[in-house]
PQR file with spaces between the fields and no chain letter, atoms N, CA, C, O and H, PARSE charges and radii, in Angstrom:
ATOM       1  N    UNK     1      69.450   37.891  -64.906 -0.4000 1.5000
ATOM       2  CA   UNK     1      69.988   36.587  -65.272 -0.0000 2.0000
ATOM       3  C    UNK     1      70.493   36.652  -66.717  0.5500 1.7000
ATOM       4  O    UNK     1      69.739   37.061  -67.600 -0.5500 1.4000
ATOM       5  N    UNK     2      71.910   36.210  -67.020 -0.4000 1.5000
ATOM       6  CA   UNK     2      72.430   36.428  -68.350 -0.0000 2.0000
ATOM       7  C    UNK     2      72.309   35.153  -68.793  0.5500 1.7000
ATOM       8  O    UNK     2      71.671   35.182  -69.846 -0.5500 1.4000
ATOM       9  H    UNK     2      72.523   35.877  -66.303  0.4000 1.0000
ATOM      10  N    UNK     3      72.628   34.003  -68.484 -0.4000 1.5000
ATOM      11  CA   UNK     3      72.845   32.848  -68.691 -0.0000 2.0000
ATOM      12  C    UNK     3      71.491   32.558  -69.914  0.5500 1.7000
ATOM      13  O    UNK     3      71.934   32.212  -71.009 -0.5500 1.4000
ATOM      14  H    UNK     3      73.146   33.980  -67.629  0.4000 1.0000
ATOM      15  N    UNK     4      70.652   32.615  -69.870 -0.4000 1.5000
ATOM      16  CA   UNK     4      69.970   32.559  -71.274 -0.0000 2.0000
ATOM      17  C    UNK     4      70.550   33.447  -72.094  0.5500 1.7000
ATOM      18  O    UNK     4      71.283   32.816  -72.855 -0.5500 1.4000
ATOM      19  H    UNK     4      70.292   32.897  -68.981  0.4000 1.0000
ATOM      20  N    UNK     5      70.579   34.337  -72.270 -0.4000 1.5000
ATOM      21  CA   UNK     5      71.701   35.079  -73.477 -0.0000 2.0000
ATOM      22  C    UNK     5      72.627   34.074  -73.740  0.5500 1.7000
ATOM      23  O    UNK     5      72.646   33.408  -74.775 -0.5500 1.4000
ATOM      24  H    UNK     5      69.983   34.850  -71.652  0.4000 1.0000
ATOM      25  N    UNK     6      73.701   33.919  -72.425 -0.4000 1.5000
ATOM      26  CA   UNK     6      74.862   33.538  -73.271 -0.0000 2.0000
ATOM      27  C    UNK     6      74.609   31.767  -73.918  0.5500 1.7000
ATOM      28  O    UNK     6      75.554   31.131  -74.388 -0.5500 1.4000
ATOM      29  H    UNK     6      73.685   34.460  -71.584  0.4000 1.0000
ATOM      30  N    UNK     7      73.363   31.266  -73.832 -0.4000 1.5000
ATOM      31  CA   UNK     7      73.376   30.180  -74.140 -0.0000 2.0000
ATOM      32  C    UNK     7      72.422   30.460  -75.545  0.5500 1.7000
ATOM      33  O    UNK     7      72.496   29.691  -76.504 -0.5500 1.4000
ATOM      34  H    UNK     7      72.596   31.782  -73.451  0.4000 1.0000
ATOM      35  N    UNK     8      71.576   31.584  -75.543 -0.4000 1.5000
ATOM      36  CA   UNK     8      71.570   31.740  -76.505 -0.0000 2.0000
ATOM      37  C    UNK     8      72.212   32.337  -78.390  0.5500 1.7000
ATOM      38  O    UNK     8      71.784   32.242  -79.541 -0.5500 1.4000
ATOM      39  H    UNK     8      71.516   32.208  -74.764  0.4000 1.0000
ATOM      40  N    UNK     9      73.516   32.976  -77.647 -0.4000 1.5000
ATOM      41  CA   UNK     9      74.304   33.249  -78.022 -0.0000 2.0000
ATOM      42  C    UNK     9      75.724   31.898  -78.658  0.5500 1.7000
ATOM      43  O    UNK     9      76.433   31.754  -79.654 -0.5500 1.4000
ATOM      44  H    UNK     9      73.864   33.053  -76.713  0.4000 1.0000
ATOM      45  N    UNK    10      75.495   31.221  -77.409 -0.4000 1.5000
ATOM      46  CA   UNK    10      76.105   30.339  -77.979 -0.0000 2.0000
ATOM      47  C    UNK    10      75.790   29.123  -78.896  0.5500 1.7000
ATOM      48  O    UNK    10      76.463   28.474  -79.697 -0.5500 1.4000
ATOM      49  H    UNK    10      74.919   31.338  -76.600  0.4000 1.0000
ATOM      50  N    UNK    11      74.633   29.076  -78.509 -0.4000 1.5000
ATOM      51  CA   UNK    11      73.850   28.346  -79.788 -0.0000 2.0000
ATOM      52  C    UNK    11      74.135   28.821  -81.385  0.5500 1.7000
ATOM      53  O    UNK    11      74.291   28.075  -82.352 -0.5500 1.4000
ATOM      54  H    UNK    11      74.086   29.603  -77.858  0.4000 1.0000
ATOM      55  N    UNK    12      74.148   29.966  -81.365 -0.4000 1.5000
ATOM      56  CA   UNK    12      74.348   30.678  -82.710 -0.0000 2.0000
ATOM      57  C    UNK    12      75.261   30.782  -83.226  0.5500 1.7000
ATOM      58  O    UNK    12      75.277   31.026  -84.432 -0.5500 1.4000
ATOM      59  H    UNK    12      74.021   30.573  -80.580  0.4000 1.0000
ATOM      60  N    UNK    13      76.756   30.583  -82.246 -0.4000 1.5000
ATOM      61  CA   UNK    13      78.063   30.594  -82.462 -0.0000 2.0000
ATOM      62  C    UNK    13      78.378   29.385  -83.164  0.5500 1.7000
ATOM      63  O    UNK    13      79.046   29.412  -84.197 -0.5500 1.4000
ATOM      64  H    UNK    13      76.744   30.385  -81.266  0.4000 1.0000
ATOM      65  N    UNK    14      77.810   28.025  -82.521 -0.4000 1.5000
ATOM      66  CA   UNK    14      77.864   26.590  -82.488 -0.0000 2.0000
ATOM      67  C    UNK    14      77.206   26.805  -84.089  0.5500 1.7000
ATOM      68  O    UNK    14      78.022   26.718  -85.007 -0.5500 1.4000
ATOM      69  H    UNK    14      77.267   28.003  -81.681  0.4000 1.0000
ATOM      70  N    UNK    15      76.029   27.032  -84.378 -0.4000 1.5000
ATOM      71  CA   UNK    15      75.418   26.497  -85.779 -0.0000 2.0000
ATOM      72  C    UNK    15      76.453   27.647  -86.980  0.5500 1.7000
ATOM      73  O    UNK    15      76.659   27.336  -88.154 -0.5500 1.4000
ATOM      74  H    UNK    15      75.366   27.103  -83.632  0.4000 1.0000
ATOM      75  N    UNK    16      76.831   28.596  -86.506 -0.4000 1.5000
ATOM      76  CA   UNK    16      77.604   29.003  -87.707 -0.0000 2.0000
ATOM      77  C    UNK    16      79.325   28.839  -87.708  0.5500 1.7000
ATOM      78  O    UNK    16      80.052   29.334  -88.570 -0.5500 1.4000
ATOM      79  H    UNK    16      76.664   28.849  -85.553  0.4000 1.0000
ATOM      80  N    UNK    17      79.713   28.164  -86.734 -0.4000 1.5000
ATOM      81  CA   UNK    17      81.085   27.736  -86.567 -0.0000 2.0000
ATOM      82  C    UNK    17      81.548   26.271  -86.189  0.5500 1.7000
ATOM      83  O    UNK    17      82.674   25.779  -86.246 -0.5500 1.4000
ATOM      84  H    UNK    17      79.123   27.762  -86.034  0.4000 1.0000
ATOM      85  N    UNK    18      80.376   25.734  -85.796 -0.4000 1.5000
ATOM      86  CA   UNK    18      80.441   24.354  -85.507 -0.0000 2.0000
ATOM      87  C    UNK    18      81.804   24.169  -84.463  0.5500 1.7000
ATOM      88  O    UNK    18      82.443   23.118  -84.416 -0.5500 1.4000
ATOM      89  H    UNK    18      79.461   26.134  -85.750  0.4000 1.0000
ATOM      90  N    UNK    19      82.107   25.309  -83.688 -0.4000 1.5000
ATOM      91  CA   UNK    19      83.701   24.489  -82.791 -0.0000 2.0000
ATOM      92  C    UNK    19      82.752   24.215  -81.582  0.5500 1.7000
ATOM      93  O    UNK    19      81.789   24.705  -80.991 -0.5500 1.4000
ATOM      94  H    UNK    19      81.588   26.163  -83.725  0.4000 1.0000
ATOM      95  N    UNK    20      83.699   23.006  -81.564 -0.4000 1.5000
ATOM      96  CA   UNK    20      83.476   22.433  -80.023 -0.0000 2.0000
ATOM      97  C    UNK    20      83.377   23.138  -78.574  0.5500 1.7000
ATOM      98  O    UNK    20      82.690   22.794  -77.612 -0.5500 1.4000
ATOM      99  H    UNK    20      84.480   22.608  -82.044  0.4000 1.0000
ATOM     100  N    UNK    21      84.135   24.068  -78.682 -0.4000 1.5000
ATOM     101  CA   UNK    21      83.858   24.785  -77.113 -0.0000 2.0000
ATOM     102  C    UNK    21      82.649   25.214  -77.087  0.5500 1.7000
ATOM     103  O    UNK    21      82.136   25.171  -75.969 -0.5500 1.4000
ATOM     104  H    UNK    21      84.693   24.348  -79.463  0.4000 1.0000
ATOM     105  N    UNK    22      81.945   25.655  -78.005 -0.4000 1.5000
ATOM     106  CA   UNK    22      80.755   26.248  -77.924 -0.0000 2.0000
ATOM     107  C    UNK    22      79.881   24.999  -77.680  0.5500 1.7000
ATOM     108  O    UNK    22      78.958   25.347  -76.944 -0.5500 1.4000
ATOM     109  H    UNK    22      82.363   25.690  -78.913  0.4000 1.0000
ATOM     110  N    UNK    23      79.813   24.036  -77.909 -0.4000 1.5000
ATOM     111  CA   UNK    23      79.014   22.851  -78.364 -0.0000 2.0000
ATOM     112  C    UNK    23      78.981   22.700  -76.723  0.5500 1.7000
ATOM     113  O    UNK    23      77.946   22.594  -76.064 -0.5500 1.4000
ATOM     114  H    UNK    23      80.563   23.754  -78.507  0.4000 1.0000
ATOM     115  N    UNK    24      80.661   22.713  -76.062 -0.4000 1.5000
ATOM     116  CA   UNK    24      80.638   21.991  -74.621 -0.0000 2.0000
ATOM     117  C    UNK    24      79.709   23.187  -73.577  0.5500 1.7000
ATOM     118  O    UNK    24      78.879   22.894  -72.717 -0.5500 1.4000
ATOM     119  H    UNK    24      81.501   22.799  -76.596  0.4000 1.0000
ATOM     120  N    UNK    25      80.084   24.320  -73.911 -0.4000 1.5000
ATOM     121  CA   UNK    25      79.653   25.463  -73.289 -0.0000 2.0000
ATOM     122  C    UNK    25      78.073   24.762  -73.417  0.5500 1.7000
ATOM     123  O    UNK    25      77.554   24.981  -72.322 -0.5500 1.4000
ATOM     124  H    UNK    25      80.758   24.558  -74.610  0.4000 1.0000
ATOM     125  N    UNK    26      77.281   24.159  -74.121 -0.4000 1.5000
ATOM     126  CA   UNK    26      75.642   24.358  -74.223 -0.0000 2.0000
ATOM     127  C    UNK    26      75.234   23.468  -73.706  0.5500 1.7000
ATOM     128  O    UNK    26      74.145   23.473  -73.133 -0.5500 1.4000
ATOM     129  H    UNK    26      77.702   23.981  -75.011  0.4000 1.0000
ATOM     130  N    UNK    27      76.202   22.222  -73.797 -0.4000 1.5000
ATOM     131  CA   UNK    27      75.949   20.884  -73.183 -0.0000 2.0000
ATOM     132  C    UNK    27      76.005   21.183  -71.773  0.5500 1.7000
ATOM     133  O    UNK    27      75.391   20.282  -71.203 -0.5500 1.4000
ATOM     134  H    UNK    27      77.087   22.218  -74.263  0.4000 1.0000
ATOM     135  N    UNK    28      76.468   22.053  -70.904 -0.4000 1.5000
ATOM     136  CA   UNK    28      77.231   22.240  -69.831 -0.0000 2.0000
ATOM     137  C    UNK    28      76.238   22.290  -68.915  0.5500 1.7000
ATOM     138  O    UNK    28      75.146   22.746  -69.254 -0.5500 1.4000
ATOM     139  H    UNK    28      76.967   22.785  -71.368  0.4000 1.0000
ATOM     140  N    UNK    29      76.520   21.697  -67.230 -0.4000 1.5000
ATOM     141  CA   UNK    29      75.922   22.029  -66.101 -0.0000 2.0000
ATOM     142  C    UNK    29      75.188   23.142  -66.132  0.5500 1.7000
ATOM     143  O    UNK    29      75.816   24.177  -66.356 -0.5500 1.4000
ATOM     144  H    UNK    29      77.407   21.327  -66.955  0.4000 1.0000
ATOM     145  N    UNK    30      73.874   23.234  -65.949 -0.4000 1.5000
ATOM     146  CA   UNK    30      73.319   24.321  -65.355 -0.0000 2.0000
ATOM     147  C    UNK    30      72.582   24.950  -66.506  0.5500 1.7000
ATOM     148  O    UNK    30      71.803   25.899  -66.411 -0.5500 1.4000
ATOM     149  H    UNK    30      73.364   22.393  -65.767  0.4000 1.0000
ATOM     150  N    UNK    31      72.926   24.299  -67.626 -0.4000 1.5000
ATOM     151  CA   UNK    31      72.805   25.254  -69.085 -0.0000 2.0000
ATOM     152  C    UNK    31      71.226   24.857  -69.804  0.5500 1.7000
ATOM     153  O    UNK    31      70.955   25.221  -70.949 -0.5500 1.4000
ATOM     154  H    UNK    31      73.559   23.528  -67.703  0.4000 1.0000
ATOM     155  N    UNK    32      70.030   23.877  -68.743 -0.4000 1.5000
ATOM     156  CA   UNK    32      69.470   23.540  -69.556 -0.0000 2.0000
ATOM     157  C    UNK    32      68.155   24.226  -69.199  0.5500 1.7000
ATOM     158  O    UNK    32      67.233   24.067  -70.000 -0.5500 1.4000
ATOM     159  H    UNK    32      70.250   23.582  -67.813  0.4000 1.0000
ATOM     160  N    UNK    33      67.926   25.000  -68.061 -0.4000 1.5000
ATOM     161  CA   UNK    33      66.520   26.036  -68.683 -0.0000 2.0000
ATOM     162  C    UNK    33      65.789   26.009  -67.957  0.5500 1.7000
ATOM     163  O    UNK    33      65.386   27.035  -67.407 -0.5500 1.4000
ATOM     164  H    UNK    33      68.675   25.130  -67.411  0.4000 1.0000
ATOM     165  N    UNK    34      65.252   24.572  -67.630 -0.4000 1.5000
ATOM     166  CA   UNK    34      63.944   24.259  -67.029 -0.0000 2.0000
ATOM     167  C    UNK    34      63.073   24.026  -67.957  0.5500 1.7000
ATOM     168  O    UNK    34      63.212   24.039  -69.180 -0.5500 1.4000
ATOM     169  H    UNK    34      65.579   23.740  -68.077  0.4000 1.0000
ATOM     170  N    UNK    35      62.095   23.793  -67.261 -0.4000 1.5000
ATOM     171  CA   UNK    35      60.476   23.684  -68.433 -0.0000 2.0000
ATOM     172  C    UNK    35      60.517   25.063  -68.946  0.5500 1.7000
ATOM     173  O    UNK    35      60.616   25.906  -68.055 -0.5500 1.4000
ATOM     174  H    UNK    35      61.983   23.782  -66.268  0.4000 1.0000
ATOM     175  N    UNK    36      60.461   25.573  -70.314 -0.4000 1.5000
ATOM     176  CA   UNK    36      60.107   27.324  -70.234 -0.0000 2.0000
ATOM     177  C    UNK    36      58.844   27.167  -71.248  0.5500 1.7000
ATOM     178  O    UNK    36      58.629   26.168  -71.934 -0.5500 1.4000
ATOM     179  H    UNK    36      60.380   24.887  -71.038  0.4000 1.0000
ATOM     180  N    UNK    37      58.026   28.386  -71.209 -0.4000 1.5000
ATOM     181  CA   UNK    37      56.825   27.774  -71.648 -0.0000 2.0000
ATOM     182  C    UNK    37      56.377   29.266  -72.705  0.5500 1.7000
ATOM     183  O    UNK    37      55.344   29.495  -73.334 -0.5500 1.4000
ATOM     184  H    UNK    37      58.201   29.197  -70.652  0.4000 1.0000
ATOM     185  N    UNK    38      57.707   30.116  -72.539 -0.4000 1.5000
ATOM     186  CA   UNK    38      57.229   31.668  -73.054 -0.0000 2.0000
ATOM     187  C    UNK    38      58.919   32.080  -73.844  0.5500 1.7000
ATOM     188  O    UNK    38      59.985   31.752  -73.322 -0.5500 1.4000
ATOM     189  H    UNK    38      58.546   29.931  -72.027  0.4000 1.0000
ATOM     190  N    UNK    39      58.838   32.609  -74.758 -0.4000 1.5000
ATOM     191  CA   UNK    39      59.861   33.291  -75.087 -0.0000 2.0000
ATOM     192  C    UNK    39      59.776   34.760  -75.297  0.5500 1.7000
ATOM     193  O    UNK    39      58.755   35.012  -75.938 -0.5500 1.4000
ATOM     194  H    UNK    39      57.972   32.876  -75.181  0.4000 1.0000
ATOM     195  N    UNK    40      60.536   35.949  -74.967 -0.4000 1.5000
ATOM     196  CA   UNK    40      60.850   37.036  -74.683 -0.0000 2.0000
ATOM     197  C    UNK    40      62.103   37.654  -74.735  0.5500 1.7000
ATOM     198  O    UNK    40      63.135   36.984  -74.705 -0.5500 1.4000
ATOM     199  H    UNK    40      61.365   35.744  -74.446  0.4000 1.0000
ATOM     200  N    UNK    41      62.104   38.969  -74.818 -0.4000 1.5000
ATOM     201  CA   UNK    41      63.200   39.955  -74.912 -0.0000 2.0000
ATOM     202  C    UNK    41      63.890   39.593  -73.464  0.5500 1.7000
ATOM     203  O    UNK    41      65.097   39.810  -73.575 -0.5500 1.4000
ATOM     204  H    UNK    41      61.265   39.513  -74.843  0.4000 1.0000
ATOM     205  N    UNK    42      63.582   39.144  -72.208 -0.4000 1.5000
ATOM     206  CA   UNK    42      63.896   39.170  -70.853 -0.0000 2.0000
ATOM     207  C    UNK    42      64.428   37.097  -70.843  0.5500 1.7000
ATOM     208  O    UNK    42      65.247   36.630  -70.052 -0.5500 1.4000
ATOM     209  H    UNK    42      62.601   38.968  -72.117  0.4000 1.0000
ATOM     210  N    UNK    43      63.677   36.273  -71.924 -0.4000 1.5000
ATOM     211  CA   UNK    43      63.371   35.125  -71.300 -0.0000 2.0000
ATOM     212  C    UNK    43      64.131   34.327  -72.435  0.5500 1.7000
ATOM     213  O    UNK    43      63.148   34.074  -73.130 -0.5500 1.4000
ATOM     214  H    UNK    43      63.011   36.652  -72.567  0.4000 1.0000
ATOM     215  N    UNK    44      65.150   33.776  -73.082 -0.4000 1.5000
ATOM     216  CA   UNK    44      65.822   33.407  -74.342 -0.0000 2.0000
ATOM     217  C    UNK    44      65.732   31.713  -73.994  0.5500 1.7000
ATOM     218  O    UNK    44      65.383   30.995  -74.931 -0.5500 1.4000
ATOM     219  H    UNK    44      65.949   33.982  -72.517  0.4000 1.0000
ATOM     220  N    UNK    45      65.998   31.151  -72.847 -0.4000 1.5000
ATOM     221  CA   UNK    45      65.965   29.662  -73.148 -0.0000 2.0000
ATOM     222  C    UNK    45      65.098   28.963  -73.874  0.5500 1.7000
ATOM     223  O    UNK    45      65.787   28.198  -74.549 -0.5500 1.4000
ATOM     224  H    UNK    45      66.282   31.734  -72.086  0.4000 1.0000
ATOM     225  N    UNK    46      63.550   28.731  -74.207 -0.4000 1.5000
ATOM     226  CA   UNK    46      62.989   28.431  -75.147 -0.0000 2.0000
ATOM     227  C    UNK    46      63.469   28.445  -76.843  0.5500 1.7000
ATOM     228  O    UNK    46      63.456   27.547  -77.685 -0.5500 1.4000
ATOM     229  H    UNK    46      62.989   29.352  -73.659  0.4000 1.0000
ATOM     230  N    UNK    47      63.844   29.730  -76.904 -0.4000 1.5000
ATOM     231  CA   UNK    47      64.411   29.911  -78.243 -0.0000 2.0000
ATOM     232  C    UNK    47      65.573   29.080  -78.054  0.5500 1.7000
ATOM     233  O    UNK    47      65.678   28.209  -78.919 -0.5500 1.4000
ATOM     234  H    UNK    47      63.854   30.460  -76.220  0.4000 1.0000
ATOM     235  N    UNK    48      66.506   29.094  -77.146 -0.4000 1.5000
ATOM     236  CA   UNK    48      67.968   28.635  -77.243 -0.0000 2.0000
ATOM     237  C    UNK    48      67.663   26.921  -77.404  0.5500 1.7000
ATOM     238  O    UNK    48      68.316   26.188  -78.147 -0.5500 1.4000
ATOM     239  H    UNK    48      66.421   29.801  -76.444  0.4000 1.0000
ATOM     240  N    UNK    49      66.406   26.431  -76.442 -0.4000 1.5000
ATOM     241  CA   UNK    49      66.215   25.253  -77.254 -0.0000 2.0000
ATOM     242  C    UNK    49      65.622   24.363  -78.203  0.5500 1.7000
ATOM     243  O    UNK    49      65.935   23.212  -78.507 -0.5500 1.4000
ATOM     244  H    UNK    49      65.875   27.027  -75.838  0.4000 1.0000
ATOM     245  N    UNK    50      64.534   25.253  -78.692 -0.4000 1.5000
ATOM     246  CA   UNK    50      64.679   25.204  -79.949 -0.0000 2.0000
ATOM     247  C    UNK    50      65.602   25.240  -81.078  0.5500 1.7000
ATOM     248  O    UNK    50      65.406   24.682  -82.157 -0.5500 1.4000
ATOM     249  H    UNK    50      64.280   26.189  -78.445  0.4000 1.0000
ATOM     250  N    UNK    51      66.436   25.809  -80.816 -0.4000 1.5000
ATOM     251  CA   UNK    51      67.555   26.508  -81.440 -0.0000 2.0000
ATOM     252  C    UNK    51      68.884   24.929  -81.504  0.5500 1.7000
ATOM     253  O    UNK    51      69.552   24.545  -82.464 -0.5500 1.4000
ATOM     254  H    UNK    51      66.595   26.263  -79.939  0.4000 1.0000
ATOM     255  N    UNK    52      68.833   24.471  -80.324 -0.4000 1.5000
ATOM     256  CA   UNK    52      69.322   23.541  -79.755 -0.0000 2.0000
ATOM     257  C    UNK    52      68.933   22.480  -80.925  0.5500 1.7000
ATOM     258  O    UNK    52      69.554   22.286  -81.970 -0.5500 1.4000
ATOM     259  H    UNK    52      68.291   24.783  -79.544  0.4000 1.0000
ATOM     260  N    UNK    53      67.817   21.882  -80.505 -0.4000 1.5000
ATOM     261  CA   UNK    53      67.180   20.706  -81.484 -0.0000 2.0000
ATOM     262  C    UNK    53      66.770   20.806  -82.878  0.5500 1.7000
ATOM     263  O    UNK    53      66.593   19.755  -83.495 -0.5500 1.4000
ATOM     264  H    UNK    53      67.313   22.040  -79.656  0.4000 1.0000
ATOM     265  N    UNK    54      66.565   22.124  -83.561 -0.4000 1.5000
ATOM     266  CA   UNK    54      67.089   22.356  -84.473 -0.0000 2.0000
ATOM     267  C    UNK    54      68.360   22.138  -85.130  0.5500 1.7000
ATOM     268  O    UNK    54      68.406   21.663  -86.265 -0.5500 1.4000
ATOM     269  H    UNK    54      66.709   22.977  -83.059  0.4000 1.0000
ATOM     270  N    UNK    55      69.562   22.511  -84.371 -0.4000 1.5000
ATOM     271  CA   UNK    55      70.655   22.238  -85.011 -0.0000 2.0000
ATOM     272  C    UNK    55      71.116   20.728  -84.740  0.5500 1.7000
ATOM     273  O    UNK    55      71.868   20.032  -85.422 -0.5500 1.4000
ATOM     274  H    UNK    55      69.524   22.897  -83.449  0.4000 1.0000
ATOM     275  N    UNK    56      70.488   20.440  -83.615 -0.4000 1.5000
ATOM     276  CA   UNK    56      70.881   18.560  -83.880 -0.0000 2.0000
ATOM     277  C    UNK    56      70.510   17.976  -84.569  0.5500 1.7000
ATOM     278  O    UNK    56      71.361   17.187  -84.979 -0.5500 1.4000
ATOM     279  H    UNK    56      69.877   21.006  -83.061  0.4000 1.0000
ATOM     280  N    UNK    57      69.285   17.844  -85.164 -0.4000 1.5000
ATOM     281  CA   UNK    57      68.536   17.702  -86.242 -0.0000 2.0000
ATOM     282  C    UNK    57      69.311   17.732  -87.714  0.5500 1.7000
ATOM     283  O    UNK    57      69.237   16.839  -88.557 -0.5500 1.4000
ATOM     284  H    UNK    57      68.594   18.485  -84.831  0.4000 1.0000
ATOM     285  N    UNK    58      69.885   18.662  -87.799 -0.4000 1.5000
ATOM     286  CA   UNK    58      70.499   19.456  -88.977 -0.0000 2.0000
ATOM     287  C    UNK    58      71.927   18.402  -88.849  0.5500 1.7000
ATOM     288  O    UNK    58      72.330   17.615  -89.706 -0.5500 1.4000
ATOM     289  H    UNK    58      69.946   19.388  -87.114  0.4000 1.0000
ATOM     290  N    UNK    59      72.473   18.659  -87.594 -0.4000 1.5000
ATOM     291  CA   UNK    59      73.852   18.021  -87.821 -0.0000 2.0000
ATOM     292  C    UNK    59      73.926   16.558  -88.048  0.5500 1.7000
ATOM     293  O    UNK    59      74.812   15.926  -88.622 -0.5500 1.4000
ATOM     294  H    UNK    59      72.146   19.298  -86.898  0.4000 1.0000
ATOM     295  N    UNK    60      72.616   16.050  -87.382 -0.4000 1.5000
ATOM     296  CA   UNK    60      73.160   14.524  -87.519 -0.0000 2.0000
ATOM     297  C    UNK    60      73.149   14.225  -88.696  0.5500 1.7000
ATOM     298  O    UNK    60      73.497   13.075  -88.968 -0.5500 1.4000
ATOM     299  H    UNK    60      71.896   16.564  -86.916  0.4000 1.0000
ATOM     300  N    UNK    61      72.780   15.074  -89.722 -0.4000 1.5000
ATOM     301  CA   UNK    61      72.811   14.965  -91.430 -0.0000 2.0000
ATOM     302  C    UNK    61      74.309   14.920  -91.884  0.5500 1.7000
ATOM     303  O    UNK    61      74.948   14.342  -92.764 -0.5500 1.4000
ATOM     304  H    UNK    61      72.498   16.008  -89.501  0.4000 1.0000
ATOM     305  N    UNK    62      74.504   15.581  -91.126 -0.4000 1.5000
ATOM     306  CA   UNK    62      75.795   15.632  -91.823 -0.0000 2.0000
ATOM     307  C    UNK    62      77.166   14.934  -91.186  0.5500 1.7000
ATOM     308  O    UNK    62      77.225   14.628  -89.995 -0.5500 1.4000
ATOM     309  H    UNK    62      73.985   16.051  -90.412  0.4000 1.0000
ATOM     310  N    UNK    63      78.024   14.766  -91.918 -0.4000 1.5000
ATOM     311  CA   UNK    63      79.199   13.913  -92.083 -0.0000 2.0000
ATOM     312  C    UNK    63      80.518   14.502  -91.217  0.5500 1.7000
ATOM     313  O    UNK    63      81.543   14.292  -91.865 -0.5500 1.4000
ATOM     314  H    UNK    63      77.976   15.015  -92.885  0.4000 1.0000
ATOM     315  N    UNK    64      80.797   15.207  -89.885 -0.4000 1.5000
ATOM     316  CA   UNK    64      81.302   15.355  -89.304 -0.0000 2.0000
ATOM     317  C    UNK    64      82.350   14.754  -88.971  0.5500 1.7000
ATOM     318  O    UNK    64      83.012   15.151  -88.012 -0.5500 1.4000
ATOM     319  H    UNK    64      79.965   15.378  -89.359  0.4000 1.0000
């Protein structure tokens, strides 16, 4: 399963480039994980949402 990569990947794209496709790419169908309860070399959605609410956190600070 890649789809945690690439959402974790795109998370990272989003907080250091802030463009929108990436933003829509994370928001997107299918993109949200499930309950995950472990993070791993095999298992990235946890991190990706953390990663997630971290940067919302961060952005709503700012003046967009």
């Amino acid at each position: 399963m890649v789809q945690d990569e690439l959402i974790w990947a795109a998370v990272w794209l989003f907080v250091a480039t802030g463009r929108e496709d990436y933003k829509a790419f994370i928001a997107g169908d299918g993109n949200g994980g499930g309950v995950q309860s472990t993070l791993s070399w095999d298992k990235k959605f946890l991190g990706a949402q953390a990663l997630v609410a971290k940067a919302s956190e961060h952005l709503a600070t700012l003046d967009l």
